[in-house]
C-alpha positions in Angstrom: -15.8 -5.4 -3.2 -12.7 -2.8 -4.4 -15.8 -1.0 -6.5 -17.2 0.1 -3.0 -14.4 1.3 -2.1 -13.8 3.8 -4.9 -15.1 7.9 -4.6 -18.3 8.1 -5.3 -17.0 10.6 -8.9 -15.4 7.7 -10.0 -17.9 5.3 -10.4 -20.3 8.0 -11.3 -17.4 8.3 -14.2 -17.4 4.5 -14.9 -21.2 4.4 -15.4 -21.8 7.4 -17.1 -18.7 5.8 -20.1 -20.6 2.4 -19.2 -16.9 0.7 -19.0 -15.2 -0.9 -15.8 -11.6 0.8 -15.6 -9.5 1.1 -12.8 -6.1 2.1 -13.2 -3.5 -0.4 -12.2 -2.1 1.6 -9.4 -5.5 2.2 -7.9 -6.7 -1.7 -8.4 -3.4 -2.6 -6.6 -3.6 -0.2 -3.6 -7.5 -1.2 -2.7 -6.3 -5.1 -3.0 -3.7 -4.6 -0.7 -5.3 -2.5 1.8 -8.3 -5.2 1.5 -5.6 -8.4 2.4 -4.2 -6.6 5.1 -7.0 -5.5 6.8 -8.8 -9.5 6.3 -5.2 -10.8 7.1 -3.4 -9.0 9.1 -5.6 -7.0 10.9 -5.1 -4.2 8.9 -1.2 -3.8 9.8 1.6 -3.6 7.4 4.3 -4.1 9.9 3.4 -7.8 10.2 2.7 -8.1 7.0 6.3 -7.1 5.5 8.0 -9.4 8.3 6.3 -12.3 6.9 6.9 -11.4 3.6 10.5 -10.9 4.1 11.2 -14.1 6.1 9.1 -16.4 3.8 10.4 -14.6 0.7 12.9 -16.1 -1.3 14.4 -12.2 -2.0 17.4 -11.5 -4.6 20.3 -9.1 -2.9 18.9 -6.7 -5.2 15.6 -6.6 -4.0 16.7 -6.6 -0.2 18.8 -4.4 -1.0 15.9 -2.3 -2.8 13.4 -3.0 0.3 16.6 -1.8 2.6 16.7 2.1 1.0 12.8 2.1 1.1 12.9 1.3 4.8 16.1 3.8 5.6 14.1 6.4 3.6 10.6 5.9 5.3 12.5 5.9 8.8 13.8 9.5 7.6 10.8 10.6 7.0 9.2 9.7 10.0 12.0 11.1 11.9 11.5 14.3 10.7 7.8 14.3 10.8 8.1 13.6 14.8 11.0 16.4 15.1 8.4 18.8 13.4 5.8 18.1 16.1 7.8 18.4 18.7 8.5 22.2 17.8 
């Protein structure tokens, strides 16, 4: 399943070297996408809620999961002050 999901050059690279390697990052990312779409509909927002209520999280990794949130709500900021230009 995460092999279809993969540009068309890269398995044309993995049969051409006849080896099956996916970097980590890449094998992670098609994974997740795949269990949020089968379990949450494809939404992350539900997703991280659940996470964070049913996690048993360290002050340092709220803490951690606090600055990516501040940081993503920045961006987003921005990005709708730049449309509306």
């Amino acid at each position: 399943m995460l092999l279809r999901s993969l540009p068309r050059a890269t398995l044309g690279l993995m049969q051409r070297s006849k080896q099956c390697f996916i970097a980590k990052r890449d094998c992670v990312r098609l994974a997740v996408r795949s269990f949020l779409q089968r379990v949450f509909a494809g939404s992350a927002a539900p997703a991280l809620l659940h996470f964070v209520k049913e996690s048993k999280l360290t002050e340092s990794e709220l803490v951690e999961i606090r600055e990516l949130l501040d940081a993503k709500l920045k961006t987003n900021r921005k990005q709708k002050k730049g449309s509306m230009e």
